[in-house]
C-alpha positions in Angstrom: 0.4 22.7 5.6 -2.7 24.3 5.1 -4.2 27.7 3.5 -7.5 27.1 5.1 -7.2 28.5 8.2 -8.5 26.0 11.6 -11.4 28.1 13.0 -12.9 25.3 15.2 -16.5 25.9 14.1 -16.8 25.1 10.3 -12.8 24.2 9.6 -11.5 21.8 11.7 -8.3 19.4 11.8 -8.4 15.6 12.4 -5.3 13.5 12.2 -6.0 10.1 11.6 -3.0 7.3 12.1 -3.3 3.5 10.7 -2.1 0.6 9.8 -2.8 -2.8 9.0 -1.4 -6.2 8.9 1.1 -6.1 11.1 1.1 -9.6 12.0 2.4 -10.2 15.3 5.6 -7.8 14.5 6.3 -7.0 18.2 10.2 -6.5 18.4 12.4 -3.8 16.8 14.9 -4.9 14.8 18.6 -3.7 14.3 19.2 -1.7 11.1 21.6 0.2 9.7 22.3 1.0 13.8 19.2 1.9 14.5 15.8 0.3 16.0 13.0 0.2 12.8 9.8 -1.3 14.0 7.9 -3.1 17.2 5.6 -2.2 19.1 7.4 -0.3 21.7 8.2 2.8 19.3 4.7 2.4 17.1 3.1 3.0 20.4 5.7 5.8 21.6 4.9 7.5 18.1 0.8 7.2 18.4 1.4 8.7 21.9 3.5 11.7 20.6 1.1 12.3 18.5 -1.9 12.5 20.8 -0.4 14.7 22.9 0.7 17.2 20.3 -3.1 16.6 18.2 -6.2 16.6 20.6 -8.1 15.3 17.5 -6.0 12.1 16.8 -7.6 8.4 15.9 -5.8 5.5 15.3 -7.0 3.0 13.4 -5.9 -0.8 12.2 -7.4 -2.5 9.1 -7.3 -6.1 9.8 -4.8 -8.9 10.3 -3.3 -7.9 13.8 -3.1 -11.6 14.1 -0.2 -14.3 13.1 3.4 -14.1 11.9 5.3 -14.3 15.5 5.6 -17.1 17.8 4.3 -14.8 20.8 0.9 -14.3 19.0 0.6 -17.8 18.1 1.7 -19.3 21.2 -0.8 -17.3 23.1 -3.9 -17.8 20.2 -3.9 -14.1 19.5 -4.5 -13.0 23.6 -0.9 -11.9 24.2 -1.4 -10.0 20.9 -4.8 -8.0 22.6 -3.4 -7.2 25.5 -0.6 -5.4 23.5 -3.2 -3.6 21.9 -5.0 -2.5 25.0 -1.9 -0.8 25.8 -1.4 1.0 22.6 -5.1 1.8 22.3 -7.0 2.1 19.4 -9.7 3.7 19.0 -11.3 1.3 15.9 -10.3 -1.9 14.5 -11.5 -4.0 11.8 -10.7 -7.7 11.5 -8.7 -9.5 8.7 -8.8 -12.9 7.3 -5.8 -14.1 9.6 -7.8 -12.9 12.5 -9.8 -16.1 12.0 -7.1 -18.3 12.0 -8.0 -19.6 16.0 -11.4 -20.0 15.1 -14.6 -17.6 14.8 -15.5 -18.6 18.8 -11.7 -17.9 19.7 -12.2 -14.6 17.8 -15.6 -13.8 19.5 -14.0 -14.4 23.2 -10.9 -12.1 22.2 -13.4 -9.3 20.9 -14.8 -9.5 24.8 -10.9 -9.1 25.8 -10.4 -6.1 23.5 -11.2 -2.8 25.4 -11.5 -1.0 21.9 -14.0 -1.5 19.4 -14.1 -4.1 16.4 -16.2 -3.8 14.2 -17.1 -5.9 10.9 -20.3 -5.2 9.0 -19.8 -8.8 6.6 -19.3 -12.1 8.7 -22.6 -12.4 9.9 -25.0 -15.7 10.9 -26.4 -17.7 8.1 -29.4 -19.4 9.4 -31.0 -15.6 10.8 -28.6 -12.9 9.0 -27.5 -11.9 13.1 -24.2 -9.9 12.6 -20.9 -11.3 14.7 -19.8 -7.8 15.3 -20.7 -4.3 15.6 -20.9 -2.7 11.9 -19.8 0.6 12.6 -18.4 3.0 15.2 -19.2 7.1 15.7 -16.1 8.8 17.3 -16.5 11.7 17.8 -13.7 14.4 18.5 -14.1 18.4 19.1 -18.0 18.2 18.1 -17.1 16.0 14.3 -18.3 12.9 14.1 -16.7 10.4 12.5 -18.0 7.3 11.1 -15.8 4.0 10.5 -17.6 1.3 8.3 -15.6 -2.7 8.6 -15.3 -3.9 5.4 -14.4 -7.5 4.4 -15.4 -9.5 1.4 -15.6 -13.5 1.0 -12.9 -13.9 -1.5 -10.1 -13.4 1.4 -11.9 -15.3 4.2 -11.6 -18.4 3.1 -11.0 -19.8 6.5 -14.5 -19.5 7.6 -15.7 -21.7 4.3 -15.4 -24.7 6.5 -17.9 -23.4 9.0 -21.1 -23.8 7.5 -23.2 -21.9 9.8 -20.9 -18.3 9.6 -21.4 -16.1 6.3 -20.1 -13.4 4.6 -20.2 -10.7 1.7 -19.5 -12.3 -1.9 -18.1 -9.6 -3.6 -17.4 -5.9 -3.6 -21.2 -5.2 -5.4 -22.9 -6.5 -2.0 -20.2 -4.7 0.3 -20.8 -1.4 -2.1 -24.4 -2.1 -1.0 -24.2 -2.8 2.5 -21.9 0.9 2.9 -25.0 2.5 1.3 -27.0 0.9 3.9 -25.5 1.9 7.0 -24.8 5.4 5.6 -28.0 6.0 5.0 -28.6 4.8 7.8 -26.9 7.0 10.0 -26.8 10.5 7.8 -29.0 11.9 9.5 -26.8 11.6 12.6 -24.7 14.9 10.7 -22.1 12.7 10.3 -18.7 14.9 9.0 -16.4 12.5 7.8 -16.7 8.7 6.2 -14.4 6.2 6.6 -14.2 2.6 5.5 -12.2 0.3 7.0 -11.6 -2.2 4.6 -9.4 -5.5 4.5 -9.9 -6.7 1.2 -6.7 -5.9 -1.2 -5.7 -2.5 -2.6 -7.3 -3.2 -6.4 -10.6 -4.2 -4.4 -10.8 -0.9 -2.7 -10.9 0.9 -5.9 -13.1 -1.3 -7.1 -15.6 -0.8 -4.2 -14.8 3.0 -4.2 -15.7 3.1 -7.8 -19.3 1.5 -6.7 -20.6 4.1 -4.1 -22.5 7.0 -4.6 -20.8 10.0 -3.9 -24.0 11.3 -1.8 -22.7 8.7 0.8 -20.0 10.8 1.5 -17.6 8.3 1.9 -14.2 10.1 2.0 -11.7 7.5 2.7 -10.7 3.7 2.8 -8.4 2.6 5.0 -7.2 -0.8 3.7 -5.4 -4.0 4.1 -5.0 -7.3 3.1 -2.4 -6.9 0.1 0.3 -5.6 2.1 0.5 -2.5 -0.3 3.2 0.1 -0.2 2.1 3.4 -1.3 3.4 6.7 -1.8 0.5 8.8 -2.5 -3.5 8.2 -1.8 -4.9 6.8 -4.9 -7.6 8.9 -5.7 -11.2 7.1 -6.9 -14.5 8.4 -7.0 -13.3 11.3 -5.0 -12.4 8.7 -2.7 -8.7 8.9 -0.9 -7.5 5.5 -0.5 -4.7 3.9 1.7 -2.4 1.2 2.9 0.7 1.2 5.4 2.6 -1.9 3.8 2.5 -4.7 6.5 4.2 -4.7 10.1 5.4 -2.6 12.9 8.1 -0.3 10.5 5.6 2.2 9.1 2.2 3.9 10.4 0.2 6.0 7.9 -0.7 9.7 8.8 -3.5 11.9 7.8 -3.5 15.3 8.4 -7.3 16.7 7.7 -9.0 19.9 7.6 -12.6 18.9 7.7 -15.5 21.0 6.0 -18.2 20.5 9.1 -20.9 22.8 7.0 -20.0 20.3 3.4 -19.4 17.3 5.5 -16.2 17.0 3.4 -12.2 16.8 3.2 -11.3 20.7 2.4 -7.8 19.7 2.8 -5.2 17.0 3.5 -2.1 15.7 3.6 -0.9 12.2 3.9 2.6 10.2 4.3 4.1 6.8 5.4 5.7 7.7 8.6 8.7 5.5 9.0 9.4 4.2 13.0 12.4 3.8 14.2 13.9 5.6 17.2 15.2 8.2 15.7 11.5 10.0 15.5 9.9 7.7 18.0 10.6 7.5 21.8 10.1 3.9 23.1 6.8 3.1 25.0 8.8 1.1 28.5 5.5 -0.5 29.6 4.9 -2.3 26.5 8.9 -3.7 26.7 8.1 -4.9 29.7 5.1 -7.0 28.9 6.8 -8.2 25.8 9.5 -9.2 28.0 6.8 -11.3 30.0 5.8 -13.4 27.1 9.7 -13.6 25.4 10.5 -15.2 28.5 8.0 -17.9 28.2 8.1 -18.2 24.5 12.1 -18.4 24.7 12.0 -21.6 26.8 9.6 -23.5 24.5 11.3 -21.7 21.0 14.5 -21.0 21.7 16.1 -24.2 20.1 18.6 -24.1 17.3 16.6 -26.7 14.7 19.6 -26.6 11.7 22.2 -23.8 9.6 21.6 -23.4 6.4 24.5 -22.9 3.8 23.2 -19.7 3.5 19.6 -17.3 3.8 17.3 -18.6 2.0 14.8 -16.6 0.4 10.9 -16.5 -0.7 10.8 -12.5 -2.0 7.5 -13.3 -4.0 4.5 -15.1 -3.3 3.9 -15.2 -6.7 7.0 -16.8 -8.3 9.1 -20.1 -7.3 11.6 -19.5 -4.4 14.5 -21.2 -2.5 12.7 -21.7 0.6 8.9 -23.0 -1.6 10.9 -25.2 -3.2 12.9 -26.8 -0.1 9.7 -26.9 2.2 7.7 -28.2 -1.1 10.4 -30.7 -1.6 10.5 -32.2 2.4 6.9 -32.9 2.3 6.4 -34.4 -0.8 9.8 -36.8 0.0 8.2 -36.9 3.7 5.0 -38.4 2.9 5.8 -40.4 -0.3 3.5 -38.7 -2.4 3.6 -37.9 -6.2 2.9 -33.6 -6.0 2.9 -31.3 -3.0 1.3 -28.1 -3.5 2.9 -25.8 -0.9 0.8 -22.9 -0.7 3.4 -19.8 -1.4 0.9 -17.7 1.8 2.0 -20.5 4.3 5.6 -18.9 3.9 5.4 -15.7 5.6 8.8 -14.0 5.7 10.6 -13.2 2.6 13.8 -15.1 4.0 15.3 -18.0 6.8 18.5 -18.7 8.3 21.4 -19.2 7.9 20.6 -20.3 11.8 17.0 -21.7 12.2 15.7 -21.3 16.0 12.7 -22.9 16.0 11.2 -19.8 17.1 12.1 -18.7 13.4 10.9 -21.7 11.6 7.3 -21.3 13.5 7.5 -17.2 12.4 7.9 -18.3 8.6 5.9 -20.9 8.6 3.1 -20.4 11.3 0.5 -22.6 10.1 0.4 -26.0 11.8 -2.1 -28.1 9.9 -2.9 -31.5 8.9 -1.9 -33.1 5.3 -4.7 -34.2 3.0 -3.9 -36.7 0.4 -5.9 -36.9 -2.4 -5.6 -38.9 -5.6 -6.3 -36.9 -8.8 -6.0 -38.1 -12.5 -3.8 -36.5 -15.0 -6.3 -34.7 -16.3 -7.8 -33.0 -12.8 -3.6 -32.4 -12.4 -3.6 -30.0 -15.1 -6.8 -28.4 -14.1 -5.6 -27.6 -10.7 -2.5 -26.6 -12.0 -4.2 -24.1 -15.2 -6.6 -22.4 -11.7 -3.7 -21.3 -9.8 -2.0 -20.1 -12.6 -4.5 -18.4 -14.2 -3.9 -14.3 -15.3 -5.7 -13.2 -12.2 -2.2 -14.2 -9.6 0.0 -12.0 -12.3 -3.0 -9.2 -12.0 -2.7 -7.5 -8.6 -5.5 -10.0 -7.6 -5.2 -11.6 -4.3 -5.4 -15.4 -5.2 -4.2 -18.4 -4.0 -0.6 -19.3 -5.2 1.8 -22.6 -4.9 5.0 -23.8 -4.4 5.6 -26.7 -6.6 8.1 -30.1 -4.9 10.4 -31.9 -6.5 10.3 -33.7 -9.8 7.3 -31.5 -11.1 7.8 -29.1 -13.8 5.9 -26.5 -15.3 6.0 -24.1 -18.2 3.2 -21.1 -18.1 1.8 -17.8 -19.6 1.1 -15.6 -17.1 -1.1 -13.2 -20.1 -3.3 -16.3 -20.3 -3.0 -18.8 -17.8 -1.9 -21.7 -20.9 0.1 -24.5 -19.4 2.3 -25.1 -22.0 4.1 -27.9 -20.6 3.7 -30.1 -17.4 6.3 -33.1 -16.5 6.6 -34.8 -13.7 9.9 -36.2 -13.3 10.7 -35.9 -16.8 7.8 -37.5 -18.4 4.8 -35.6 -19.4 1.9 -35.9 -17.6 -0.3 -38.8 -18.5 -4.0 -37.5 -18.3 -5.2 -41.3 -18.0 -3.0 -41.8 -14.9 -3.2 -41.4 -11.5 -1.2 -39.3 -9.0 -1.2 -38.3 -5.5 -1.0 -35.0 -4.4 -0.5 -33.9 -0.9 -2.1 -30.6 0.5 -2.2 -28.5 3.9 -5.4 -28.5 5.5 -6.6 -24.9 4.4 -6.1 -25.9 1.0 -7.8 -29.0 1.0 -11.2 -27.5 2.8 -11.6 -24.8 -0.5 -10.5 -27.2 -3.2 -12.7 -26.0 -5.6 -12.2 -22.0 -5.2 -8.5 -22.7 -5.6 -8.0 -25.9 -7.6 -10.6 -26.3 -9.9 -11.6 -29.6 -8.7 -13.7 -31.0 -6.3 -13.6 -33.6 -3.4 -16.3 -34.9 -4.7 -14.8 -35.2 -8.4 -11.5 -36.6 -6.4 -12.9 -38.9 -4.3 -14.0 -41.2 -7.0 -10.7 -41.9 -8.1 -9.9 -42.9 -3.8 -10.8 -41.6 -0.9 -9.0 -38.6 0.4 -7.4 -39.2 3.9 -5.2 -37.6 6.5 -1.2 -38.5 6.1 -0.2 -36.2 9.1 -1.6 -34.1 11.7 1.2 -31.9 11.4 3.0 -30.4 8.5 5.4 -28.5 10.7 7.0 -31.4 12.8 7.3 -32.9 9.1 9.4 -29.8 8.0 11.0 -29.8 11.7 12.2 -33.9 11.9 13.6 -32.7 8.2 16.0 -29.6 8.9 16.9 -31.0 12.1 18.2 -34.1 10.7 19.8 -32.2 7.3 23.0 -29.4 7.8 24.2 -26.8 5.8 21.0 -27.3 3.4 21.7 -25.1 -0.1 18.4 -25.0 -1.4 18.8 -23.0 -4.8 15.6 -22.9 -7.4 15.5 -25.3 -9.6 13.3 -23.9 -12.5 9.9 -25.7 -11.6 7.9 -23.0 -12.4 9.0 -21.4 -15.9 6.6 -18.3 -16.4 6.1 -16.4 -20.0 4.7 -13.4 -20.5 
């Protein structure tokens, strides 16, 4: 790899391993006869590694949390005590790593036996961080320093708690890595890295911010779920992402300029797991048996067959399974529109047989139904928000699946609604329609609508029509065979 030669004193190598929202992928799968993915052989592979490179960290950029009935079942603890078998040696948090609550969160950090570290969600009423800003690991005399990075546009689950804050933007996490930085420079510190879970645009946005005297050298991301097959390079800044899941780890392989306090070299690839390159770790199978075992009694229920798989391969389109879901909860509830939000779908396909231990993987998020009543006029404002350029951009915004009866004609260049109907007659901006919407949704109506509760809650007052908008979608499918969602055209989208 490298024609600077190691010399342990002022050349030295680091290999740094990482990934990032990996979501509660546990299990290997079958494909193409062989095992890609899970725990087992990430954990076999980080373990080769160690042993064959003293100077090895591994490090996860957010969102270890959600996406598998044995994280959600156990609130993210089954989920840490995988970790504490596979070790890392720094972690950041992600957005989805919120999802149980910031006081669950704070009693799982006190379960973790490795750092986590966060230098954004801090106390409002004294500025008190939640977490440790930083870590220095240091290997064969280098110290290394890890920075957690994430900014308020993705933690949008913390809005609702009015005493926890966060970074804004990119400009105040830009200044808050020169802070600590400086802070800690004249520790000798050899090599940089934030640990970011923000998106991969936002990283080279924030990369393009910093002063190269800060001697930031790379960013670790997550958040976007960004496949990659070379470091983007800003600002002299190598930047990063390992997709999402169990089936890939990214791997550094550094020489380090101890004297410069700088990369002299590297290399850097998306190592694919499977067990063809990775032996299986046999302790962690047997704790995942432990909690299949208990999560099989409660989950192991066929709910329905579908004709057929369907799919939802975009977030950022209409799909056979947003439209279906969107459909069952507007008919459901009697409403007017449901706005499924395309993030509460989180794998990119379901069935043909539904377990229930499937239907809670795709669609982990459990939450009450807000109705709200909205005038034609606040309709087409909350429809021209979500639609807006930004979701076509690479920006990580809020995105819907539209039910039955509504459709829409768009340009994604501009964000123009160029036609709206609902059941075949145009939208009538003196009328009034209901409009159903997951919890999550309804508590940042504003950020992702355009509108208000306040605005809405002068047309009638917003109230509760379920506690839970799974058992909605569950009663449905289990009642309805050989469904054969196919998509309708809802969403027509121009360029």
């Amino acid at each position: 790899m490298s024609k600077i030669k190691v010399d342990n004193k002022r050349y030295k190598k680091l290999v740094l391993l990482h990934s990032n929202d990996m979501h509660g992928d546990f299990l290997a799968e079958d494909v193409d006869e062989k095992l890609v993915g899970g725990v087992s052989l990430l954990s076999g592979y980080i373990s080769k590694v160690r042993s064959e490179e003293p100077n090895t960290i591994y490090a996860i950029a957010g969102d270890m949390f959600r996406g598998s009935v044995i994280d959600s079942e156990f609130q993210g603890l089954s989920t840490i005590e995988i970790m504490n078998m596979i070790s890392p040696d720094v972690v950041t948090i992600g957005n989805h790593e919120t999802d149980y609550g910031i006081a669950h969160l704070l009693f799982l950090e006190k379960c973790a036996k490795f750092p986590i570290i966060n230098a954004n969600l801090h106390i409002r009423t004294n500025g008190a961080r939640l977490f440790k800003p930083y870590e220095i690991i240091e290997k064969d005399g280098m110290k290394i320093l890890f920075i957690g990075i994430l900014t308020e546009q993705v933690l949008s689950q913390t809005k609702s708690d009015g005493l926890v804050g966060t970074f804004v933007d990119v400009d105040e996490a830009s200044r808050e890595v020169e802070r600590i930085c400086n802070a800690y420079n004249a520790l000798d510190i050899d090599f940089t890295v934030l640990l970011t879970h923000i998106g991969f645009e936002e990283d080279k946005q924030l990369a393009s911010k910093l002063d190269p005297s800060l001697g930031v050298d790379v960013i670790i991301g997550g958040h976007s779920h960004t496949f990659i097959d070379e470091p983007a390079v800003v600002n002299n800044i190598l930047i990063v992402q390992a997709g999402t899941g169990t089936d890939l780890i990214g791997r550094f392989d550094v020489i380090v300029d101890t004297e410069e306090n700088c990369v002299a070299e590297y290399s850097w690839k998306a190592i694919p797991i499977n067990n063809k390159n990775c032996p299986p770790d046999r302790e962690i199978e047997e704790l995942l048996r432990r909690f299949k075992g208990k999560t099989d009694e409660k989950y192991g229920r066929v709910v329905t067959r579908f004709a057929r798989k369907l799919t939802h391969p975009d977030r950022y389109m209409e799909t056979e399974l947003g439209d279906l879901l969107s459909m069952i909860l507007r008919q459901s509830l009697d409403l007017d529109v449901f706005f499924l939000g395309s993030g509460s779908i989180r794998n990119p396909e379901l069935g043909p047989i539904v377990m229930y231990s499937n239907l809670c993987e795709c669609f982990p998020y459990d939450d009450a139904v807000h109705m709200i009543t909205v005038t034609g006029d606040q309709l087409m404002t909350m429809l021209r928000r979500f639609l807006r350029p930004e979701a076509f951009q690479g920006e990580h915004t809020e995105f819907y699946q539209l039910s039955d009866g509504l459709k829409v004609t768009a340009r994604k260049s501009t964000g123009e609604v160029l036609k709206a109907t609902l059941n075949g007659e145009p939208i009538d901006p003196a009328r009034r329609y209901t409009v159903g919407l997951q919890h999550f949704h309804y508590a940042s109506l504003k950020d992702f609508f355009g509108v208000s509760l306040e605005e809405v809650a002068k047309n009638k007052a917003p109230r509760i029509v379920a506690t839970s908008v799974r058992s909605i979608i569950d009663e449905y499918l289990s009642s309805h065979q050989l469904l054969d969602q196919r998509i309708e055209g809802r969403l027509t989208l121009l360029d």
